[in-house]
C-alpha positions in Angstrom: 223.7 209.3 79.2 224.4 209.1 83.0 221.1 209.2 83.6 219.8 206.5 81.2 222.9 204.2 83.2 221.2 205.4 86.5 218.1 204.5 85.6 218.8 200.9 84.0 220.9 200.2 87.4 217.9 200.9 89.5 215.6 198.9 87.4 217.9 196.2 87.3 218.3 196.0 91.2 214.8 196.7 91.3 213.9 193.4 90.3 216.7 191.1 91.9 214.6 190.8 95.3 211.7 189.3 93.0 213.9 187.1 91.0 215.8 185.9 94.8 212.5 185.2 96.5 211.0 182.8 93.6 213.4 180.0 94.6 211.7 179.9 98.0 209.2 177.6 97.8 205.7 177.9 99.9 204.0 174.3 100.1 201.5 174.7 97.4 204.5 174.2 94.7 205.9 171.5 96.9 205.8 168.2 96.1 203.8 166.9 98.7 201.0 164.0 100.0 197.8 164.7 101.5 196.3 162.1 103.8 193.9 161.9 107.1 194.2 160.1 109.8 191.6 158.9 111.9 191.5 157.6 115.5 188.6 156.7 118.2 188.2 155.7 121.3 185.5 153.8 123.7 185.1 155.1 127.1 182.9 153.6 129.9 181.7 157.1 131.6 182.7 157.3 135.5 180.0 161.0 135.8 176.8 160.3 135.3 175.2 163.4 136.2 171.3 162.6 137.7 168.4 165.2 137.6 166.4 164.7 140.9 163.5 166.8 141.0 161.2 166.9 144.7 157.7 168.8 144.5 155.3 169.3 146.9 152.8 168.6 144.4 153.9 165.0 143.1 152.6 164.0 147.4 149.1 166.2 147.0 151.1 168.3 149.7 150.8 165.7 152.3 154.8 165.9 152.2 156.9 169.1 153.0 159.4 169.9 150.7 162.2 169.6 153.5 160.9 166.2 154.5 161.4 165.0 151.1 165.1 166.6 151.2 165.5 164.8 154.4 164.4 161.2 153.2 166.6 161.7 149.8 169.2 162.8 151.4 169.3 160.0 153.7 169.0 157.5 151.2 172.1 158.6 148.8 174.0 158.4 152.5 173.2 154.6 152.7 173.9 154.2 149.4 177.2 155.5 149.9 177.5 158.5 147.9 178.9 161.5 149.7 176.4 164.1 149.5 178.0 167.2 150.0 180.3 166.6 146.9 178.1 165.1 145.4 174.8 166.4 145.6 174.0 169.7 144.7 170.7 172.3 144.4 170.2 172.9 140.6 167.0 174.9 141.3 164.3 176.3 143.8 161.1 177.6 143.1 157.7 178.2 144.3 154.5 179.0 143.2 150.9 180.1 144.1 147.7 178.2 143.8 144.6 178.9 144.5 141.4 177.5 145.9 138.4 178.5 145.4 136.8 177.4 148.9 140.2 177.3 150.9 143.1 179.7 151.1 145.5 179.8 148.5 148.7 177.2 149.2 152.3 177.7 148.3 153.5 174.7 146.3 157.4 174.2 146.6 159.5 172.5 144.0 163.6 171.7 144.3 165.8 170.7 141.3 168.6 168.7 142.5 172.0 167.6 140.3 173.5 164.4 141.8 176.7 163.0 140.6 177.4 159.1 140.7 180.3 157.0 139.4 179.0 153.4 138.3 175.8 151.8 136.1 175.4 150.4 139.6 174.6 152.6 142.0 172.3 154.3 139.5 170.3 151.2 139.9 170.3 151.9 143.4 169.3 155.1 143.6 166.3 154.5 141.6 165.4 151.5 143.3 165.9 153.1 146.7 163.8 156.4 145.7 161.0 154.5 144.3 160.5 153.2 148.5 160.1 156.2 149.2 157.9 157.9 146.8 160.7 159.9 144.5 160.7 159.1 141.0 161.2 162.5 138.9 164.8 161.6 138.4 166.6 161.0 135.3 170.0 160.8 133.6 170.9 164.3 132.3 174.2 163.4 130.9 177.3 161.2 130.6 181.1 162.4 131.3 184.6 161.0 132.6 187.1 162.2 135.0 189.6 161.9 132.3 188.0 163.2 129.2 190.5 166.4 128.4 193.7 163.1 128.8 191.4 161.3 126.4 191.0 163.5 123.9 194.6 164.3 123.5 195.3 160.8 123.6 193.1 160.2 120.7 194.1 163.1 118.7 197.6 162.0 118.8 196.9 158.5 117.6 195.2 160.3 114.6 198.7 162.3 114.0 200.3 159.4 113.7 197.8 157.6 111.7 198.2 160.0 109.0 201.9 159.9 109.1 201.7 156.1 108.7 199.2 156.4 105.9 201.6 158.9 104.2 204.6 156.8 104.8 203.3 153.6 102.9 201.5 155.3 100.4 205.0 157.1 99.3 206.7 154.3 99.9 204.9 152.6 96.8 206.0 155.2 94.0 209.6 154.8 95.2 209.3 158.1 97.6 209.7 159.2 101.1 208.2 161.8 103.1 209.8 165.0 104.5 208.4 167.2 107.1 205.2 167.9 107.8 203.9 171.5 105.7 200.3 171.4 107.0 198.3 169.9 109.7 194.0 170.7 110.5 192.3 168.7 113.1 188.8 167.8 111.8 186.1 168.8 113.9 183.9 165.5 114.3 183.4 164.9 118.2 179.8 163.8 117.5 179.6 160.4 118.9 180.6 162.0 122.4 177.5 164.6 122.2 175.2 161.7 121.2 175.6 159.6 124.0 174.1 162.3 126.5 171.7 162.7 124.0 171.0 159.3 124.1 171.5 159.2 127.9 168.8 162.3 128.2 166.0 160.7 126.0 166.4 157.0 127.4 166.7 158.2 130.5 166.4 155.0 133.3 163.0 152.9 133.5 162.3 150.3 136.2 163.0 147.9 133.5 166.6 148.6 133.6 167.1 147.9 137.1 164.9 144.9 137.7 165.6 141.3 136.5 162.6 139.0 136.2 163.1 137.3 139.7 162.9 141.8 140.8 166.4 141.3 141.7 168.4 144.7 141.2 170.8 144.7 137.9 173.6 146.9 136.6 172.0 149.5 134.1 173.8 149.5 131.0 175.1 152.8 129.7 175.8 153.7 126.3 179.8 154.1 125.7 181.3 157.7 125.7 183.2 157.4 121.6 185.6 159.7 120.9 186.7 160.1 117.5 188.7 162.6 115.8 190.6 162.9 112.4 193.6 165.1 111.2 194.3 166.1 107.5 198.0 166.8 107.0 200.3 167.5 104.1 203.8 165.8 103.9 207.1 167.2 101.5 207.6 164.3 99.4 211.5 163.5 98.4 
């Protein structure tokens, strides 16, 4: 008999945490609102990153390389960009070609990355190269200064989007909305990866620095768009 009470007392106690830890509630048997929020931004890029590439071969080696360096370099001075922060060496290479009735020649090529700030003074720099026989250069992609403050500042506005959105959409079946259970940020940067794409197959033509009088013009760059959306999950009271 004592052991049949035992038994019936263990069993019982046994089963009290279950019984105790069904009124805590997780959030999928909440009440709750599911929403998005979505926010974007436009953003006039302040890098723009320019490929420069110099080659021995592009003057039928009637240039040297270093003279080359030494007339681009010059230019992006009287431009006004600073070149040592600026302007950096991406690449060097050389290679070997031979002639049949002369000696074989060593052709040298240079991959430079120059960094600019405005649609203007890209203008420049391609009308100021072209004097002076460089025109391998293109726009390799488009940045700001202030992307990583960006971002957050757009993510936030997408927070508060969805609380918004949650608020009046509660509000209209006579509820209100508790904390938030559940929050995911949506990964959908795209538009910010497609304008260097955009920026890398476009690159810059002399039609977009020359007017019809062949007066230099501002080149117009595609926008850097940010957009981002957050689902969340409100308690609904």
């Amino acid at each position: 008999m004592a052991m049949k009470i035992l038994m019936t007392c263990f069993f019982v106690f046994a089963l009290f945490p279950v019984f105790g830890q069904g009124h805590e509630k997780n959030f999928i048997d909440q009440n709750y609102i599911e929403v998005e929020g979505k926010a974007q931004m436009e953003i006039v890029p302040d890098l723009i990153y320019l490929k420069i590439v110099l080659s021995e071969k592009d003057t039928k080696n009637r240039i040297a390389l270093s003279e080359l360096e030494n007339k681009m370099t010059g230019k992006i001075q009287e431009i006004g960009v600073d070149v040592k922060k600026d302007l950096s060496v991406d690449d060097f290479s050389s290679y070997f070609r031979n002639k049949i009735i002369s000696k074989a020649e060593i052709i040298l090529t240079k991959e430079y990355q120059l960094v600019v700030h405005d649609s203007k003074t890209v203008a420049k720099i391609f009308f100021e190269f072209e004097k002076i026989g460089i025109s391998n250069v293109n726009v390799d992609r488009l940045d700001h200064s202030k992307i990583t403050e960006f971002r957050k500042e757009v993510k936030v506005n997408a927070i508060k989007a969805a609380k918004d959105k949650a608020e009046y959409l509660a509000k209209a079946i006579g509820q209100d909305i508790g904390r938030a259970i559940y929050v995911q940020e949506l990964d959908n940067e795209i538009n910010y990866n497609t304008a260097n794409q955009i920026a890398r197959n476009r690159g810059v033509s002399r039609s977009y620095y020359y007017d019809e009088s062949k007066q230099l013009v501002d080149i117009d760059f595609d926008k850097i768009k940010l957009e981002y959306s957050i689902l969340t999950r409100f308690e609904l009271k």
